[in-house]
N, C-alpha and C positions, 0 to 999 in steps of 0.2 A: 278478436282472437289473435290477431299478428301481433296487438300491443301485448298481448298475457306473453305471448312467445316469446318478445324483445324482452320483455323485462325480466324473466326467467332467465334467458340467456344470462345477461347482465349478471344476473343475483349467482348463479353458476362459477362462472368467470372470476367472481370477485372472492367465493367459496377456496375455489381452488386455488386463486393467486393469493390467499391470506394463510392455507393449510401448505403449499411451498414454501412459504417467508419461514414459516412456524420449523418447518424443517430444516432451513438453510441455518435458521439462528440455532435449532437443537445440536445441528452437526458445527458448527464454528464452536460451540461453547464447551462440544466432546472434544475438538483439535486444540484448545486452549489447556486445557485440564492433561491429555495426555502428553502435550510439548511439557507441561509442568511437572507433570510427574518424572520427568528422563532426564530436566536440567538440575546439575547436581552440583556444578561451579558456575562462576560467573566471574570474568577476566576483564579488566577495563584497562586500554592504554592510550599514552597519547602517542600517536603517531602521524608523520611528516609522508600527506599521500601525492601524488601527481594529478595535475587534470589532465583527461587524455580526451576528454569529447564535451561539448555542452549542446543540448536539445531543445530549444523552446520550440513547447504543443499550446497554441490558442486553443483556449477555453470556449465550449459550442453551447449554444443551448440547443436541446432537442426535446423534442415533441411529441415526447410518450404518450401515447391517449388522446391526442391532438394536441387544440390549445388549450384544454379544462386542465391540464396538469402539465405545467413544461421545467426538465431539467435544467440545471444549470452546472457545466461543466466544468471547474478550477482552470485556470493556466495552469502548466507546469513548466519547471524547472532543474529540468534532468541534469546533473553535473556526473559525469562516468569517470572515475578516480581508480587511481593502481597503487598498490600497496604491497611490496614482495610478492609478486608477478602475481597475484592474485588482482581481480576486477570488484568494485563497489559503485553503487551509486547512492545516492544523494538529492533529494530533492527540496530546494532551498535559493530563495528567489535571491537573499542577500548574496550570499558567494557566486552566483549566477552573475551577478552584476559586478562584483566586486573583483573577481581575477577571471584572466584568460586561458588557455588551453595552454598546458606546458610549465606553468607555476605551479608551486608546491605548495599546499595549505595544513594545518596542524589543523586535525579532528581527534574526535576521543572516538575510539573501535573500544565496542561490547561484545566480549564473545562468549556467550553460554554453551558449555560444555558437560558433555553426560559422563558416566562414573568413570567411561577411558580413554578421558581429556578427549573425547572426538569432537568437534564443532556442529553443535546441534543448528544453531543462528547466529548471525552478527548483525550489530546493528552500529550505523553512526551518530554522532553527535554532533553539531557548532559547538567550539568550545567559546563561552561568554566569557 
């Protein structure tokens, strides 16, 4: 009887955390469609930003579920950059490495814009 209980649990458990996913992906793919729907230009430029902070996060493995399923969490490589007193970041192991806090680096800024020029997002670029 306690095994029929455990395994129900289980089977429960696994119901509900696959009927979440189901939703988290329904709702991501409604926020993609309406960002889409409202971006109506799209501005690309090159510009010359500052580094004002660099962050290295070690990458952890952790142990969802125990050890039958274990994450594996990237390094990151946080570069916080200033661009007419506006803040951006950046996360990009080469330029991590490659300049220090206080130099200026040339990235390409993508700024999608809805129908009254407002800045819906921006995004950066490495220019290769």
């Amino acid at each position: 009887m306690k095994l029929l209980i455990e395994n129900l649990f289980w089977i429960i458990i696994i119901i509900f955390g696959s009927i979440y996913l189901i939703f988290l992906e329904i709702k991501n793919y409604n926020n993609k469609n309406h960002l889409k729907s409202i971006i109506k230009f799209t501005e690309e430029y090159i510009v010359e930003m500052k580094i004002i902070n660099k962050i290295f996060s070690k990458g952890t493995i952790m142990r969802i579920g125990g050890a039958i399923l274990p994450s594996v969490l990237p390094n990151t490589y946080t570069i916080e950059l200033e661009y007419e007193g506006s803040n951006y970041e950046i996360n990009d192991k080469d330029i991590f490495n490659s300049y220090e806090i206080g130099q200026f680096i040339n990235l390409k800024l993508v700024k999608s814009l809805d129908k009254d020029k407002n800045i819906i997002k921006s995004d950066l670029f490495k220019i290769s």
